[in-house]
Structures are given as C-alpha cells and as structure tokens.
C-alpha positions as CSV (number, residue, x, y, z in Angstrom):
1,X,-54.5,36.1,23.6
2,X,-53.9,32.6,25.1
3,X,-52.8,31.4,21.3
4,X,-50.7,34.3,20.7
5,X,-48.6,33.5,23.8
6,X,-48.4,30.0,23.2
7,X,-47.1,30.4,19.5
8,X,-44.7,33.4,20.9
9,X,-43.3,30.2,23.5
10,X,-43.6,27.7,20.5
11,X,-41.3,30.2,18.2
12,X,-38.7,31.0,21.5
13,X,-38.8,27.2,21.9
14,X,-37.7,26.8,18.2
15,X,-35.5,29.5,17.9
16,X,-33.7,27.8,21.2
17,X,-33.6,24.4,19.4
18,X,-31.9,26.2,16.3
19,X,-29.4,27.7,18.4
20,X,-29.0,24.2,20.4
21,X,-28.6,22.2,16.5
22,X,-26.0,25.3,15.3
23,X,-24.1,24.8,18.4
24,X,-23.7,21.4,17.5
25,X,-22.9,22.0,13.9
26,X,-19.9,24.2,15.2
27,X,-18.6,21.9,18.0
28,X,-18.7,19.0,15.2
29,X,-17.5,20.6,12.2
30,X,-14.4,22.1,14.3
31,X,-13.3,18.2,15.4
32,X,-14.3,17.3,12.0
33,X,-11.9,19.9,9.9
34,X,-8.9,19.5,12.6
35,X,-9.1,15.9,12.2
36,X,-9.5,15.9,8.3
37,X,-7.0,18.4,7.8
38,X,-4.1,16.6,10.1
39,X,-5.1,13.2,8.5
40,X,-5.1,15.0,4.9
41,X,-1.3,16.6,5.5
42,X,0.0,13.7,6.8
43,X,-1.3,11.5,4.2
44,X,-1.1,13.5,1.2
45,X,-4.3,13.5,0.7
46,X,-5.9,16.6,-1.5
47,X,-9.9,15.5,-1.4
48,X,-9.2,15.0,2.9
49,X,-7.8,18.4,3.2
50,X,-10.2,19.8,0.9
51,X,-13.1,17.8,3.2
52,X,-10.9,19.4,6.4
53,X,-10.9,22.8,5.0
54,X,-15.1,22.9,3.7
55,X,-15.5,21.6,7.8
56,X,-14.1,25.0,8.6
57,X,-16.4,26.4,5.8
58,X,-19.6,24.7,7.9
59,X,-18.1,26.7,11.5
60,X,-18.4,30.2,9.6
61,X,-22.1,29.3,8.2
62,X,-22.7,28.1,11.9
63,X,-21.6,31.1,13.2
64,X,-23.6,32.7,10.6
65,X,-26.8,31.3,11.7
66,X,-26.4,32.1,15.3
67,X,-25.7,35.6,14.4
68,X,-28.8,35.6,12.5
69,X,-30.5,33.5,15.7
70,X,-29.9,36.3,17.7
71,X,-31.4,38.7,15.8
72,X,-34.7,36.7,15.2
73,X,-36.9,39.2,16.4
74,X,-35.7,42.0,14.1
75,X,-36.4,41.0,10.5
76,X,-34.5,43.7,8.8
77,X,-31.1,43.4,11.1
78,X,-32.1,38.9,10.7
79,X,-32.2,39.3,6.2
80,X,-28.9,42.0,6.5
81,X,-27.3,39.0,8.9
82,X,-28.0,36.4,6.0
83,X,-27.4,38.3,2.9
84,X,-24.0,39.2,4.5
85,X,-23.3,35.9,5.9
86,X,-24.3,34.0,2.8
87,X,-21.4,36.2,0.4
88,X,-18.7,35.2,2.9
89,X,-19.5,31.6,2.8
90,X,-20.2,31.6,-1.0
91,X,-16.4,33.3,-1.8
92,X,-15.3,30.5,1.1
93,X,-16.4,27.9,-1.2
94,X,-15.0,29.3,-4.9
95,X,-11.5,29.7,-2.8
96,X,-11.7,26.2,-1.9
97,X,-12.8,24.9,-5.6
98,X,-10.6,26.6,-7.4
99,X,-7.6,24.9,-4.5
100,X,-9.3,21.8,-5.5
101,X,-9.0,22.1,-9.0
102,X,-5.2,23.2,-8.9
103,X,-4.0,21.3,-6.5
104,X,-6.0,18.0,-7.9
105,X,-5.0,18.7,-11.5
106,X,-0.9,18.7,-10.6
107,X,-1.4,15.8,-8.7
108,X,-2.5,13.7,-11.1
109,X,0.3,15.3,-13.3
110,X,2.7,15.2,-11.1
111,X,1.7,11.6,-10.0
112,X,2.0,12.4,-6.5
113,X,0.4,9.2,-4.5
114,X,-1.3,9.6,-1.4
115,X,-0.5,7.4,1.7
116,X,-3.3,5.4,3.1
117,X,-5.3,7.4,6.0
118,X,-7.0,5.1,8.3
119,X,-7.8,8.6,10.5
120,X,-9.0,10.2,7.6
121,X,-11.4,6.7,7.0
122,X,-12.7,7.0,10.1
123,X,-13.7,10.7,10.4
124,X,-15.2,10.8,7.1
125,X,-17.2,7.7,7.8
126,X,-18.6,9.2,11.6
127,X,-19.5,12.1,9.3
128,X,-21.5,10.1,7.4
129,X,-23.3,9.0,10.3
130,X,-23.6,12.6,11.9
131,X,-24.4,14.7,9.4
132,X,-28.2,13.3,8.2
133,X,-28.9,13.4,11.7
134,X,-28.2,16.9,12.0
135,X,-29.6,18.4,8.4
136,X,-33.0,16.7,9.7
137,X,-33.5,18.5,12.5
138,X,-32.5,21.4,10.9
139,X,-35.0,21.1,8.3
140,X,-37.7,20.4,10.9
141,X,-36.7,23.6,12.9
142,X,-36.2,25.8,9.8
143,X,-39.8,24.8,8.6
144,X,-40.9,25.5,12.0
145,X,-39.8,29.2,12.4
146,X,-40.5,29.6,8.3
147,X,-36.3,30.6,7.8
148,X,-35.0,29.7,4.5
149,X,-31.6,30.4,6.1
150,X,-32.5,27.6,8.3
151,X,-33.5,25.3,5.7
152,X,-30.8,26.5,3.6
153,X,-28.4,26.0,6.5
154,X,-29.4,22.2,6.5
155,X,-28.9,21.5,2.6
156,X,-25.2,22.6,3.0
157,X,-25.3,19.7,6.3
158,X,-26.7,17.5,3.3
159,X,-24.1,18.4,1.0
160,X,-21.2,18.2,3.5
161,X,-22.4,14.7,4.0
162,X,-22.6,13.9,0.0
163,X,-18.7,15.2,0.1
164,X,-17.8,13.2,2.9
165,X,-19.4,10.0,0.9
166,X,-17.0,10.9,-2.0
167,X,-13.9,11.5,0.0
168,X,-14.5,8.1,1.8
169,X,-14.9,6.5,-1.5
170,X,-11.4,7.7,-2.9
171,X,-10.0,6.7,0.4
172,X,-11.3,3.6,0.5
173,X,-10.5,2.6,-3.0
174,X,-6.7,4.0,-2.4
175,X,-6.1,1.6,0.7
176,X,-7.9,-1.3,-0.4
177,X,-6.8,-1.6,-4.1
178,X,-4.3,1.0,-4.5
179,X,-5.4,2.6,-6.8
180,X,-4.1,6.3,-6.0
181,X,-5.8,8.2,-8.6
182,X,-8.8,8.4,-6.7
183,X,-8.2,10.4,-4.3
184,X,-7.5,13.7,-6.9
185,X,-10.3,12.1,-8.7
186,X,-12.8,12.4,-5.8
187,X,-11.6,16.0,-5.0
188,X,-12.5,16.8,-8.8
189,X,-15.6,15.6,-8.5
190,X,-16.2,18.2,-5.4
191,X,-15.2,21.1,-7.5
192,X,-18.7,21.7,-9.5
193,X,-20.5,20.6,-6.5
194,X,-18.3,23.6,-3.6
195,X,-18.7,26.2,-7.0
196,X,-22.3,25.8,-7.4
197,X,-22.9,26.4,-3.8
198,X,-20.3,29.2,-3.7
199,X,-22.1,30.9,-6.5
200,X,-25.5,30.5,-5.1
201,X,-23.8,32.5,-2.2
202,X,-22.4,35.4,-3.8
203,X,-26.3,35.5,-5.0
204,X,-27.6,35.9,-1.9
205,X,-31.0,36.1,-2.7
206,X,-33.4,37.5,-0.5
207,X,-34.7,35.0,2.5
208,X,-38.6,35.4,2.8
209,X,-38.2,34.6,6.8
210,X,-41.3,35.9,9.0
C-alpha cells in the first residue's frame, strides 16, 4: 500500500514537473517568436521569420501538452488530447515549409538582400543556449511518467534548437562576410527538416502512454 502511494506522489510530482517545463516552453518560445519575427521584418530576413513563426509553432505544442497534462489520469481523453494536438501542429509545420520554400526560392530570384540583424543574432544564439536545457528535462520527465508525447514534446525542443543553429549560421555568415545568400539558403535547408516533422504529425500515431 505504502509503495503504491509513494509511486501515486512520484507520478503527481512528475506530472507537476511536466507542467512546470511546458510552462516554460510557452513563456520562452512566446519571447522567442516576438523577438524573431520583429528582428526578421525589420531585417528582411526569411530563415528569422520563419525561426519567429516555428517559435509560435512550439506555444501551440506547449499548449498541447498541458492540455494533455491535465488529463493524465484519463488515458482515453490523454491519447484523443495528443492524436488531436499532434494533426494541428503537423499542418502548422507544412504551412510554414511550404512559406519557406516560396518565399526563399523568390528571394534568391529576386536577389532581395537581407540587412544585418544583430537582434536576430542574439535571440537565436540565447536559443541555443536554452533549448538543450529544456529538451533534457523533458526527456527525463517524459521517461519518467512513460508519455511518448512527452518525449516527443522534447525532440521538437531538439529540433527547434538544430533550426536556431542554422538560422544563426546564415546570419552570421550575412554580417560578417556579406554574403546574402545565406540567409534563403539556411531557410531552405529548414524546409525538409519543418515537413518531415509536419508529416509525422498529420500521422499521429498512437502514443503507448500508461
């Protein structure tokens, strides 16, 4: 009885922790994709918008898992919370690849050069910094309570963090050695990357949470 208890407290501790860690994810991701997206605008910048408008794509999977937090004591309404959640963010993330791909392809068309975005430097680089921390503890936590969603909820932390490598990469190589092309370049390079995980969405296979 006395182990049953504890591992009922052990799971509410986790399930608090989750909650705590999505929370975060929310808070972060909302400064992030403001920031990205003003410094993208201002600067021209397609692979900094694009980083600014998958930020907004991490809030809805946030808000996904704390939907699906809630209802961690009914498995049937917690799998119906992430099958559902999952499709939104998967068509979320073909909308914004398929904007990449447009929008990236004119510009190097069109020869449209970005201006040099010290802002969007800066955010993408604290990301870089922030986001390992987070899809760790994620990982732990999901392992924990034995949620895929969790677990699944820290790759796309992971992968933010791989896009905000590549967008600081183009940036970089724009202000440093002007070379403008890298910038649509970079966002290219996030198109497979956003569709894959779009597609896996619209799959939404079925989470073997307990």
């Amino acid at each position: 009885m006395a182990n049953r208890g504890e591992s009922t407290n052990s799971r509410a501790a986790a399930v608090a922790r989750g909650r705590w860690l999505e929370w975060a994810t929310v808070g972060w991701n909302l400064l992030e994709g403001a920031v990205s997206l003003v410094a993208g605008v201002s600067a021209g910048s397609i692979s900094l918008v694009g980083f600014g408008f998958d930020s907004l794509i991490e809030v809805a999977s946030g808000g996904a898992l704390l939907w699906r937090m809630e209802a961690d004591a009914d498995p049937e309404r917690r799998e119906r919370a992430e099958r559902t959640s999952l499709r939104i963010v998967g068509v979320c993330f073909l909308l914004l690849a398929a904007y990449l791909l447009v929008d990236s392809a004119w510009s190097i068309v069109q020869h449209e050069i970005p201006r040099r975005s010290p802002l969007g430097i800066a955010i993408t680089a604290a990301a870089l910094v922030m986001m390992p921390v987070l899809a760790k503890a994620k990982r732990r936590t999901g392992r924990e309570l034995q949620s895929a969603a969790m677990e699944a909820d820290s790759k796309q932390t992971e992968f933010c963090m791989y896009l905000s490598a590549i967008v600081l990469g183009g940036l970089a190589l724009n202000a440093t050695l002007g070379w403008w092309w890298s910038d649509p370049v970079a966002a290219l390079v996030m198109v497979p990357i956003i569709a894959r995980e779009g597609i896996q969405g619209l799959k939404a296979k079925k989470c073997n949470c307990h």
